[in-house]
N, C-alpha and C positions, 0 to 999 in steps of 0.2 A: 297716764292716770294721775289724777290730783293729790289721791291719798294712798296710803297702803294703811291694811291691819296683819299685821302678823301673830304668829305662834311659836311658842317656844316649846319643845317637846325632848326631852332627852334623860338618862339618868338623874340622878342624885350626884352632885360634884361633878359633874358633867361642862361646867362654865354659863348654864344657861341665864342665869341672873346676870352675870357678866358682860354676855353677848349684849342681854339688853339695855345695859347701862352702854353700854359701846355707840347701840344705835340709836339712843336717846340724846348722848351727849354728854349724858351726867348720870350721878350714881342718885336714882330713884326705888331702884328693885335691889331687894333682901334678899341674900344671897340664900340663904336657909328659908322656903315657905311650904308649906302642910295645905293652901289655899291658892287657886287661880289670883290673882292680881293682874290689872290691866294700866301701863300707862302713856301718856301721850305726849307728844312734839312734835316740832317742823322741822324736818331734813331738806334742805335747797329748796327752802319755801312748797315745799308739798308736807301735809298732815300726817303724819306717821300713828300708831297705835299699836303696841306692844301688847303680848298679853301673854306673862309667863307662868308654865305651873308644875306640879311637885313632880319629884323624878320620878319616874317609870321604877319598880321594883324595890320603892321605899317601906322598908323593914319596918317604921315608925307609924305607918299606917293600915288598917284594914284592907285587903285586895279588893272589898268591893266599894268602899269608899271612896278611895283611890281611882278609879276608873270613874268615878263620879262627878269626881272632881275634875279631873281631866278634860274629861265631857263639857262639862259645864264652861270650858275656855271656848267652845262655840258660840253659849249663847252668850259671851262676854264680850265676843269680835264679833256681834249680830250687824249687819246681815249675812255674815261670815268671812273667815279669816282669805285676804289675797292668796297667802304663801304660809305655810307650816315649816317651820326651820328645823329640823332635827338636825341635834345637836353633838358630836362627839370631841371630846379632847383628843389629838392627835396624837398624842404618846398615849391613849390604852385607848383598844378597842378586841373587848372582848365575848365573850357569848351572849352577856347580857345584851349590849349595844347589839351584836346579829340579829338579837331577839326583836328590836324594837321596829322595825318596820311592819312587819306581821303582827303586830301586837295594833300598832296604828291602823292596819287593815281590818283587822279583828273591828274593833272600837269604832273607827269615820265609814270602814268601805274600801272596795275597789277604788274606786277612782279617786282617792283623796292622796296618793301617792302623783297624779297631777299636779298637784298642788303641793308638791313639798323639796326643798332641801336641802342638801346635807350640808352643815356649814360646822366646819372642823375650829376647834378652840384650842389655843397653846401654841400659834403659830409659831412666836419667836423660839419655840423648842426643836424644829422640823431642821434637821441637820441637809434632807434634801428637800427639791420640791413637791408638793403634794401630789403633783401627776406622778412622782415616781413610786412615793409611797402608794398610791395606789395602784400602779401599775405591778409593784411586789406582793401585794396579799390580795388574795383571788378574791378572798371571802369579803373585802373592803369592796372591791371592782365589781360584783354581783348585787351588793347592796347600793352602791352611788350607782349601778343601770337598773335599778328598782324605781329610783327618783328623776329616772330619764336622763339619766350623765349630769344629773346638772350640782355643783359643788361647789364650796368658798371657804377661805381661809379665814379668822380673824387673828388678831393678836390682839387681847384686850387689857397689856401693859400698856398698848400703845392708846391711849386714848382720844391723843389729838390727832391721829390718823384718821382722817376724813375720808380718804380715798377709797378704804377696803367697807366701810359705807356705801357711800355712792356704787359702788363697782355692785353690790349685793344688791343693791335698788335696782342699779339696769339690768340686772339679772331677771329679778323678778319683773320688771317691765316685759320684759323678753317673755317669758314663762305664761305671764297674764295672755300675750298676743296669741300665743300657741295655743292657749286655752281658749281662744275666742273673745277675748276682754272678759272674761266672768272671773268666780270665784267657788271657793267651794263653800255651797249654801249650806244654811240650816235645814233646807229640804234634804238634800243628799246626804245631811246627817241623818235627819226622819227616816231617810230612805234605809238607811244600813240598820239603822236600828230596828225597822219592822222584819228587813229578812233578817236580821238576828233573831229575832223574837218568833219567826216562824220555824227556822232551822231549832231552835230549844224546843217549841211546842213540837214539832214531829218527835225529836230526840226525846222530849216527855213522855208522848203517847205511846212512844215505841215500848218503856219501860213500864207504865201505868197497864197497857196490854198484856202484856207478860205476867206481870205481877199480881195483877186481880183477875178473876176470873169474868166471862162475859157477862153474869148475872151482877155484876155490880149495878145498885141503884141509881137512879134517876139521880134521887140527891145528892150520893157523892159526888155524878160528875157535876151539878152546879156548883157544889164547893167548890169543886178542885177546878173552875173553871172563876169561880168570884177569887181562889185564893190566887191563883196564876194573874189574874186582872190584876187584883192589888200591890202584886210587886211590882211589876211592870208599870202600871199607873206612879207607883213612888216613885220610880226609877226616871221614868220619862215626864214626871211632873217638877221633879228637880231641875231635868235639863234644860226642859223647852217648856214648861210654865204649865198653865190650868190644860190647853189645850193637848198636852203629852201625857197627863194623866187621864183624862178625856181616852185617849187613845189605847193607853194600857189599858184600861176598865174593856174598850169595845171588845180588845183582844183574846181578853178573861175569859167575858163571855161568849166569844165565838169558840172557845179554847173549849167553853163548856157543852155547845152547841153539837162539836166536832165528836168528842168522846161518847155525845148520846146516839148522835149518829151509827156509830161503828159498834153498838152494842146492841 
C-alpha cells in the first residue's frame, strides 16, 4: 500500500505524542493536547498520516466531550484510519490501560479491534524481552490476543532508529492483507454508532416505560423523541458532519414513533 493513516489511542502520559514524533521523524506533535491533531510525512517514500488524540480518562476534560473528541480522529484519517495503535508504556500497565480496549469497542465497534495495535513505549526500560513480559502478566497476554497477537515495541529516545519504524509499517502491511486491503471505514464507525444508539434507545424505553404510566401523551412522546434526535444529531453532526446529524434527527424521530407505538 502507498500510504498509511494511523491513530494514536492511549492514556494521558502514555508516550502517544512521542510515538508519533518517532514515526514522523521529527518532533511535530505536542506532547500535552485536549484536541485530535493530524500530521503528515514520507516514511521509505510511502505517505504516512498521523492523527494523535487526548488520553483516554483525562481528568482535565468532560467524559462526554472527550469521547467526542476521540471520535472525531475518524473523520480526521477520512476515509479512515489503516491501523489504530494503542498505546502503553511498558513499565505501567494498569486497570486504566485494561480498561481501554473495551472502551475502543464501546466507541468504533466490534470489529475495530481488526484494525488495532498494541505498540508498547519506554522500550529502552524493558530489563527483558517484550514476549516475556507478556508472557508473565495474563491480563497483558488477554489484551495483546484482543488485538489478534499483534504488538511492537518503540523506544522513542532513540529517534534515529529507523528500523522499529519500518518493522511497525510491515506489520501493518501484514494486518492490512488479513484484512483484505481495507481499512476500518467511516461506515463502520456509522455502523457502531447506530447500534449504540439503538442499544440506549431500548435501554431508554425500558426506563421511560416503568416510569410513566401507559396514558402518557402523544406529545410527550414526540418530545422525548425530538429531544432524544437532538443529542444524537449534535453528537453525530460533530463526528461525521451535516449528514450524522441528518441521522441523529431520523433516530429521534423514530425513537418517537416507537414510544407511540407501545402506548
Amino acid at each position: 500500500i502507498g500510504c498509511f493513516t494511523l491513530v494514536l489511542l492511549g492514556t494521558k502520559g502514555a508516550g502517544k505524542s512521542s510515538t508519533g514524533n518517532t514515526i514522523l521523524g521529527r518532533r511535530k506533535m505536542r506532547s500535552v493536547t485536549s484536541q485530535c491533531s493530524d500530521k503528515h510525512t514520507t516514511v521509505s517514500g510511502r505517505s504516512v498520516s498521523v492523527v494523535d488524540t487526548p488520553g483516554f480518562f483525562d481528568t482535565h476534560m468532560q467524559h462526554g466531550d472527550l469521547v467526542k473528541e476521540i471520535a472525531r480522529s475518524v473523520y480526521l484519517s477520512s476515509p479512515g484510519p489503516h491501523a489504530l495503535l494503542i498505546v502503553f508504556p511498558v513499565d505501567r500497565f494498569t486497570q486504566q490501560e485494561e480498561e481501554i480496549p473495551q472502551q475502543i469497542k464501546v466507541m468504533f465497534g466490534e470489529e475495530v479491534l481488526k484494525y488495532s495495535i498494541i505498540l508498547f513505549t519506554h522500550g529502552d526500560q524493558l530489563e527483558e524481552t517484550i514476549e516475556d513480559e507478556i508472557k508473565k502478566n495474563s491480563i497483558l497476554r488477554q489484551v495483546v490476543q484482543q488485538c489478534g497477537g499483534r504488538f511492537h515495541v518503540f523506544d522513542n529516545k532513540d529517534e534515529n532508529n529507523r528500523e522499529q519504524v519500518n518493522d511497525l509499517l510491515q506489520m501493518i502491511d501484514t494486518m492490512i492483507k488479513q484484512n483484505g486491503g481495507g481499512y476500518y471505514s467511516n461506515q463502520m464507525f456509522a455502523d457502531a454508532q447506530r447500534f449504540r444508539q439503538e442499544k440506549e434507545e431500548r435501554e431508554f424505553l425500558e426506563q421511560f416505560e416503568h416510569k410513566y404510566p401507559t396514558s402518557a401523551s402523544v406529545s410527550a412522546n414526540a418530545t422525548l423523541g425530538s429531544v432524544f434526535g437532538g443529542i444524537l444529531g449534535g453528537f453525530l453532526g460533530l463526528c461525521l458532519g451535516p449528514l450524522g446529524a441528518a441521522a441523529g434527527a431520523a433516530a429521534g424521530a423514530a425513537l418517537g414513533a416507537t414510544v407511540c407505538s407501545i402506548m
